[in-house]
N, C-alpha and C positions, 0 to 999 in steps of 0.2 A: 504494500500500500504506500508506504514512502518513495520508492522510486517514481510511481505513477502520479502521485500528489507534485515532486519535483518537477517533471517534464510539463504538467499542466501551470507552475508557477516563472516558465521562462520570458515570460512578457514583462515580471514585474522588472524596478527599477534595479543598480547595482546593490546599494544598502541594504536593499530587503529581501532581496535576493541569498547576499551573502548571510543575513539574520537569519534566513531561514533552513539555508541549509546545514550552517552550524546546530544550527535545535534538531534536523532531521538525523543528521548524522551522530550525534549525542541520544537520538532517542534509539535509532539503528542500533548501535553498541549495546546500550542499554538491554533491547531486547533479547539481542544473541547472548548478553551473559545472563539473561533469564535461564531464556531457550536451554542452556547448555550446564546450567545447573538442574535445573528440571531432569535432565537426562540423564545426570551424576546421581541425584537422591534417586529416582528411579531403578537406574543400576543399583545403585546400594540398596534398594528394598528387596530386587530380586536377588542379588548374592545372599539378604540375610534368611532373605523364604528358602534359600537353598540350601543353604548351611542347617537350617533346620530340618528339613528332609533328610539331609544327609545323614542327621545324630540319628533322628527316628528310625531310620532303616538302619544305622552299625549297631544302635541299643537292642535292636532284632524286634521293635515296635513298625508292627511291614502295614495293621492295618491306618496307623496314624502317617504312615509313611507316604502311605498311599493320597490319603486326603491333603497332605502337605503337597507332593510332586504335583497333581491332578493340574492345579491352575498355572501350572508350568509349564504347561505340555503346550501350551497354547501358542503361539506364536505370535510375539511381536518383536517390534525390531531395536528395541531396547534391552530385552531379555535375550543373553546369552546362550539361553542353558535349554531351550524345549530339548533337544535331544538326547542330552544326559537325563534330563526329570521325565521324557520320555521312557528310556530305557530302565530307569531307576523304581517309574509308577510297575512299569508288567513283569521287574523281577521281584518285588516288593506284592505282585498280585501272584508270583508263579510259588513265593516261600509261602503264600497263608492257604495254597492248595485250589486257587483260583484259574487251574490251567489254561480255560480258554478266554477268558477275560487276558492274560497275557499274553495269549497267542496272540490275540487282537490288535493290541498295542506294539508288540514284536513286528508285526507284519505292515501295522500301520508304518513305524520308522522306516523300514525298508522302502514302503512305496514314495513318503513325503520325502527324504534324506537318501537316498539311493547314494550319494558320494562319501558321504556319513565316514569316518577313518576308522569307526567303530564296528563296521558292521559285520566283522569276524563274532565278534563275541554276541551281536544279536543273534545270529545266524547258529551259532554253538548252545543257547538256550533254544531256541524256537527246535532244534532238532533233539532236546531232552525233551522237550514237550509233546514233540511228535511221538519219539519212541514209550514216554509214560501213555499217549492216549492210543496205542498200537499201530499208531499211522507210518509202516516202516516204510512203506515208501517214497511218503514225502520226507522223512526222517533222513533216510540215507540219499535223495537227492542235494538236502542242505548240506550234508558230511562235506561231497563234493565244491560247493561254493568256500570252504572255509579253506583259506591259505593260510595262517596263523600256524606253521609247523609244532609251537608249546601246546596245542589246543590236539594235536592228534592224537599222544599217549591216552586221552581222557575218552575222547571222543570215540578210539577204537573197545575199551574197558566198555565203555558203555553200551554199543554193537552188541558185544558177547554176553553182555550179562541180559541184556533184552531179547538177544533174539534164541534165546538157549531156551525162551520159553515160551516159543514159538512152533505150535508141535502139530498144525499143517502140513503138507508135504509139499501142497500145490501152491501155498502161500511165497515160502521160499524158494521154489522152483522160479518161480516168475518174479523176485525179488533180483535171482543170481541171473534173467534173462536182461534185467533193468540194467542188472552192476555187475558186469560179470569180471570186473578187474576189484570188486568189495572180498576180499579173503574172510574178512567178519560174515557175511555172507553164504559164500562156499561152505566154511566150516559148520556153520549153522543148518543147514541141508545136508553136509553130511552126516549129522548126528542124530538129524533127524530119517535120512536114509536108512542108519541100521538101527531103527528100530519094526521099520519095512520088511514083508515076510513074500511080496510079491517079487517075480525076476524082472521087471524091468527098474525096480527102484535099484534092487540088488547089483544089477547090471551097472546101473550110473557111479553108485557106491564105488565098486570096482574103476571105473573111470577113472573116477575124480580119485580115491587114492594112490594110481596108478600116477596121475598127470601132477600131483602134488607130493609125492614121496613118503603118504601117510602109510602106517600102520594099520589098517583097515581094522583089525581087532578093536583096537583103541574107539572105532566110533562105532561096533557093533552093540546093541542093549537088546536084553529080553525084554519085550512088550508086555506089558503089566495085563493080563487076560481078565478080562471082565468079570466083574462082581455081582453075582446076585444073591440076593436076601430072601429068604423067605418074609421077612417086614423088613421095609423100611424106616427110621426115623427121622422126622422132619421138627427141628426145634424152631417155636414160635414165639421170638424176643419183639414184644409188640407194647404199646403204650394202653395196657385197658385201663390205666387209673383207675383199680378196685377198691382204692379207698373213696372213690368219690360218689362209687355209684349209690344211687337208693331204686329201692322195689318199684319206684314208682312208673309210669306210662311213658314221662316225658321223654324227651331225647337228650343224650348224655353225652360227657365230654369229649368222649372218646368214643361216640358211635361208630365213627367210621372204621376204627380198629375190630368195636366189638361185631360188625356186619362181615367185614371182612375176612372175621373166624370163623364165624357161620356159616357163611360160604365154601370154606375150606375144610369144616366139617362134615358139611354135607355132602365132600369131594370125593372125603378116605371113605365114607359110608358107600359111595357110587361105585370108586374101585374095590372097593372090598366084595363087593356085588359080581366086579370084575375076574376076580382071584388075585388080585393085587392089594397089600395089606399096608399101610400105612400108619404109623401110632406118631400121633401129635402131642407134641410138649412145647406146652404154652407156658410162658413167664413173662411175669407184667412188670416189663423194665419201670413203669411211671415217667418216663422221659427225662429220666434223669443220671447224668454219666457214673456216678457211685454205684447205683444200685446195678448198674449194667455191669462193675465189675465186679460186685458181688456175686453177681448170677454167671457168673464165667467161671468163677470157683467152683460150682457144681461138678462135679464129676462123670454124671450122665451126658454129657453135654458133647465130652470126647469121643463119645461112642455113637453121633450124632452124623445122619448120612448128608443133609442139608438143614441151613441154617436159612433163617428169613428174617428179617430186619439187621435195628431197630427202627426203620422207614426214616429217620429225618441224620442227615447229614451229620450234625454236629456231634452225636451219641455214635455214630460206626468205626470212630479208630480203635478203640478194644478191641472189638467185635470184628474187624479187618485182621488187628494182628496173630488172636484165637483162631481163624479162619487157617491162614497162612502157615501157623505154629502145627496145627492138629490135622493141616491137609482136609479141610470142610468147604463143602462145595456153599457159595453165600450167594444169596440175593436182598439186598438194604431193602429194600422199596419192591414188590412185586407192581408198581403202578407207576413209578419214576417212570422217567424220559431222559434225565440227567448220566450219562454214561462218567462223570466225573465219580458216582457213587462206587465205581469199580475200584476205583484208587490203581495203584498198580498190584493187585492181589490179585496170582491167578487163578483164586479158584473162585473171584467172585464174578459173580457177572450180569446183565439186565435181562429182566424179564418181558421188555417193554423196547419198541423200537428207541431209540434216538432221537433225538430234535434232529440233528443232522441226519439220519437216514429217513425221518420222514420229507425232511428235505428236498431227498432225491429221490424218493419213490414220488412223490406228487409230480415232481420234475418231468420223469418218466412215463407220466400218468399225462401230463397235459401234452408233451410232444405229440404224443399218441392220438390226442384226440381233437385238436386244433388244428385248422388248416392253416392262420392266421397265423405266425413264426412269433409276432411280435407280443411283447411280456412287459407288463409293469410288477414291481417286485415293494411292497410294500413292508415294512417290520417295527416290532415294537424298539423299549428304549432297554430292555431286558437281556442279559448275556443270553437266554435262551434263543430269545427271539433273531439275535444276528445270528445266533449258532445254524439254527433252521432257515433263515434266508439265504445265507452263501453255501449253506449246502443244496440247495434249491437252483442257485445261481450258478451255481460251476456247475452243477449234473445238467441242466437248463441248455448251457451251451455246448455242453458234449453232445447233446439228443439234436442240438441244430434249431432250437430255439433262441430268438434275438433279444436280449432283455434290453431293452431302449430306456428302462426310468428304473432307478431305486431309488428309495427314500427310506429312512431312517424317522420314524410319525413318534410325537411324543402327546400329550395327552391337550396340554394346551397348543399342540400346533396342528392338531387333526384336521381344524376347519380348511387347510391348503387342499384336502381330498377333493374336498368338495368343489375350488375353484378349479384346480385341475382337472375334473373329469366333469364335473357336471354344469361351470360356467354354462351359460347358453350366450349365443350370440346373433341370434335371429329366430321371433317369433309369428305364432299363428293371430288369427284375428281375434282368439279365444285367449291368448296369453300363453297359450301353451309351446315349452320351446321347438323348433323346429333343425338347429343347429347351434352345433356346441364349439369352443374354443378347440377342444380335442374330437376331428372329426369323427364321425361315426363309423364304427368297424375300422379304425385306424390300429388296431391292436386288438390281439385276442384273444390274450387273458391277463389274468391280475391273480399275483399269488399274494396272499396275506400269513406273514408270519407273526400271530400277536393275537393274544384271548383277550386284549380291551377292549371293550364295546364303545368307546369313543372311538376306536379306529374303525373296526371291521364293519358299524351299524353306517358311517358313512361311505366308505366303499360299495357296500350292497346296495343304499340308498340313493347313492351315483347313478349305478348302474342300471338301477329301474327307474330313475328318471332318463335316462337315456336312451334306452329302449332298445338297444344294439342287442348285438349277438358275442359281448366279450363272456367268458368264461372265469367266472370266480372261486378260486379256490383257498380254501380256509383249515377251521380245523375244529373237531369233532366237540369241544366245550363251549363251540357255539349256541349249539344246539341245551343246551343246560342254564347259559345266562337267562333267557326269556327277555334280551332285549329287542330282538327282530322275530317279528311274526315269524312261524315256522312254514304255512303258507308260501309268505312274501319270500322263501329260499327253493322254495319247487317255481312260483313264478320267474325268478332269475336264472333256475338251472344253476345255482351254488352246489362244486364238490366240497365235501369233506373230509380230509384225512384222519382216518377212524381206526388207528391200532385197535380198540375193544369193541370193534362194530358186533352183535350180533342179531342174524335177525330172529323176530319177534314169531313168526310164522313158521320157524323150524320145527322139527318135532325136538329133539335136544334143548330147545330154550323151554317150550312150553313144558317138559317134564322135568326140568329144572326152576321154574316158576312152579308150575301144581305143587312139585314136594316140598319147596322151602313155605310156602304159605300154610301145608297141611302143619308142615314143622311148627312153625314162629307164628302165624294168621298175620303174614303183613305180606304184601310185596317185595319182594327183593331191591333193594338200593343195588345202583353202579357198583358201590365198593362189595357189596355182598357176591354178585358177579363176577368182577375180577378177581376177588377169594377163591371160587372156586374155579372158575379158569384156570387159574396158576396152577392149583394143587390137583388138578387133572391132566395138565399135559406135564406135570412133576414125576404126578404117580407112573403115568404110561411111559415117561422117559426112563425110569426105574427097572420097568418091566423089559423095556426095550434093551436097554443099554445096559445097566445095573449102575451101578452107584459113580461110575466115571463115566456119565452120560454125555461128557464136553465134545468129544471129537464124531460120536452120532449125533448130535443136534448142528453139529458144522457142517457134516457131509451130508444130510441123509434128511435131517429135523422130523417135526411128528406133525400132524394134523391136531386142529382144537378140538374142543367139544361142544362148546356155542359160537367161538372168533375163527379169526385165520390161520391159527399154530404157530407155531414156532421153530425156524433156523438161525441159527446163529451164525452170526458173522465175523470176521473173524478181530471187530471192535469190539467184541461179545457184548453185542446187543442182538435185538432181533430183526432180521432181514423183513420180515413179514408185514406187510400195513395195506389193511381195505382203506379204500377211499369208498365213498360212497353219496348217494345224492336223494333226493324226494322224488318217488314216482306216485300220481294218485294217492296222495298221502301220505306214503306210507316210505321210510329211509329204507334203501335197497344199496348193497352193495354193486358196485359197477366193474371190480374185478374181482380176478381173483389171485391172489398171490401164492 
């Protein structure tokens, strides 16, 4: 503004001229040693916000750690440090057991900071994180990217200790086809080769310790031959809060636990009908991490063929380490989606797809059925919710679907749904719109990652106001909020991704219904459901396999008894998810998996 005020005062006389530009010039100075102290106290505020992150995270305080780095990550051009508070927020999210929240941020640096001088050591995290969430081969493509020669003694330890429990054959066959100069690799196949009784694994065995100078002995093991029981034990570490219950009608603090047993009682009584024998031992942790390790003292407990719970996250490191200790096959949550509940235990595992594999079966699911390539990709502000949208997004574009829009929807900024898709831009004589901002059948589906009915009730409400032929796809707790008519989702033609769809009209559900009602005189709740769900494709996995059911439910899986079954993958979670939709009323499965 001083220069411009100058050149407009060059009419005036000498004197005033020269009066003026002295005060211009004296206010100039002035400002730039404003200006440039401003930018000193500034630096200084973010060196001391940093230095305080820094104590929080070396005092091993990762979750205050966390909240300190956060507003650092942010980028301005005063602040030094986003890359370090960067890298410091998702190692600080990777120590408190927050894997993919870190991964997030790991990967975020990489794509914002690609020249970054750091980026060895992101790279050497982000492929522990790989290897803890079984993703070996994204894991060992990062191996490759790190030149950091100190970083490889660690990096190779860590190969062998992860993939030695790796007990696939076809997993690491196609691992050593990725990497086939990974020796961490190779070795790993071969140990898993002799425990192979067929001659072509035998054959490669041979090979490969012919072409590497091995001992073949050394990697041969007798295959542990299956177990079965005449009973099975299935231990149930669940929250009934027994002290809280009374006689009474009402509904109780922990129903969903106690529906949930019920279910699963009514499961050993089905297979025992079966000739499959199940004896259930229930123990009522109360939600509380004492008493859970009190109940781990029990002695019965070792003699236990699977375990179940304690369902919520913060009570299962005991319960992880007992597992581990005593070789017990675990499931936290028969109703998770959370595959972080696995920890790195390998005997635990989900009973319940992924966020990310339901990601990609919708993926899958919508290639399949749209002509229309193009994708809008909508997700909540929730680590689940990114976790299921870029698993959606990356399967999305391997099927050859175009995903043209993501957005990341928070609860006060939902109303942009609405400008986006359902602005109009020319109407009828009735008011009614005729043309939208975002033409019609410009795109052909919208996948929705996110159970908040601030998000997903404007999406659907887009969409029938628009009148198009795009395809919405969502997910199955839709259908349980009662915020959108259920109707108004057969008139859209919304899918649902329904890991626990079953139908209503089978004969298997309706005699699943008639007996719990004869049982209890109520209806069956969800949770009561997936109770026995679980402990029916538990019990037949028992009968099938016997008690080291892991490597038949990877190759081979079971059928349910009301849902889709179960195969496991080799994130040991479940491959398996109906999607499903409204026909004539009534929710129909549209595949089948």
């Amino acid at each position: 503004m001083g220069i411009r005020l100058l050149k407009s005062r060059m009419s005036l006389g000498k004197s005033s001229k020269s009066m003026y530009s002295g005060r211009s010039i004296m206010n100039y100075v002035f400002l730039l040693v404003i200006f440039f102290l401003t930018i000193n106290v500034n630096a200084q505020d973010f060196k001391k916000q940093f230095k305080q992150a820094k104590d929080y995270f070396a005092d091993g305080n990762y979750s205050k750690a966390m909240d300190a780095f956060r507003p650092l990550t942010i980028y301005d051009r005063d602040n030094p440090y986003p890359e370090y508070a960067s890298y410091y927020y998702a190692l600080s999210a990777q120590r408190l057991g927050f894997n993919t929240i870190a991964k997030e941020m790991f990967l975020q640096i990489k794509t914002i900071y690609p020249q970054w001088d750091q980026l060895d050591e992101v790279n050497f995290w982000l492929f522990k994180i790989y290897l803890d969430q079984r993703e070996y081969f994204h894991a060992l493509a990062l191996a490759k990217q790190i030149k950091n020669n100190s970083l490889q003694n660690d990096i190779n330890l860590m190969k062998r200790s992860a993939l030695s429990k790796v007990d696939d054959v076809e997993t690491l066959k196609m691992l050593v086809e990725e990497n086939p100069q990974d020796y961490e690799a190779i070795r790993a196949l071969g140990f898993a080769l002799g425990k192979q009784t067929n001659p072509s694994d035998t054959l490669m065995l041979d090979s490969l310790a012919r072409l590497l100078s091995w001992n073949k002995k050394d990697f041969i093991a007798i295959k542990d031959p299956p177990v079965f029981k005449s009973k099975y034990r299935v231990a149930l570490l669940m929250p009934f809060r027994y002290s809280t219950l009374d006689p009474g009608p009402g509904k109780k603090k922990s129903q969903f636990a106690l529906d949930m047993y019920q279910g699963m009682k009514l499961a050993a009584d089905s297979l025992a009908a079966e000739g499959t024998k199940l004896e259930l031992l229930a123990y009522d942790t109360d939600h509380d991490a004492e008493t859970i390790k009190n109940l781990l003292k029990e002695e019965e407990l070792k003699s236990t063929d699977l375990m179940v719970g304690p369902l919520f996250a913060e009570d299962a490191k005991a319960v992880h380490e007992f597992s581990q200790t005593n070789k017990i096959n675990l499931v936290v949550n028969p109703i998770s989606f959370n595959l972080d509940l696995t920890g790195q235990n390998p005997y635990a595992f989900l009973f319940q797809p992924s966020h990310k594999t339901i990601g990609q079966k919708s993926a899958e699911l919508v290639a399949a059925k749209v002509r229309n390539k193009k994708c809008f990709v909508f997700y909540g502000e929730s680590p689940k919710d990114s976790v299921m949208a870029f698993g959606f997004i990356k399967e999305a574009k391997r099927q050859g679907l175009k995903v043209v829009y993501v957005e990341e929807v928070r609860g006060e900024t939902s109303g942009k749904i609405l400008d986006l898709l359902a602005k109009a831009t020319d109407f009828d004589e009735w008011k009614n719109p005729t043309k939208f901002k975002l033409k019609r059948d410009s795109i052909g589906s919208i996948f929705v990652a996110s159970e908040d009915p601030l998000i997903y009730t404007k999406v659907i409400n887009s969409v029938e106001t628009r009148g198009d032929s795009i395809l919405v796809v969502g997910q199955e707790s839709w259908l349980e909020d009662g915020s959108v008519d259920l109707a108004k989702f057969e008139k859209n033609k919304a899918l649902f991704a329904s890991p626990n769809f079953a139908s209503i009209v089978d004969k298997p559900y309706m005699a699943f219904r008639r007996n719990y009602m004869k049982l209890h005189g109520v209806i069956p709740s969800a949770y009561a459901q997936n109770g026995y769900e679980f402990i029916m494709v538990m019990g037949r996995a028992f009968k099938k396999y016997g008690v080291k059911f892991g490597s038949g439910l990877m190759n081979e899986g079971l059928d349910g008894s009301l849902a889709q079954g179960y195969r496991m993958l080799p994130t040991k979670d479940n491959e398996r998810v109906a999607l499903s939709m409204f026909h004539k009323g009534r929710l129909e499965a549209i595949n089948k998996p």
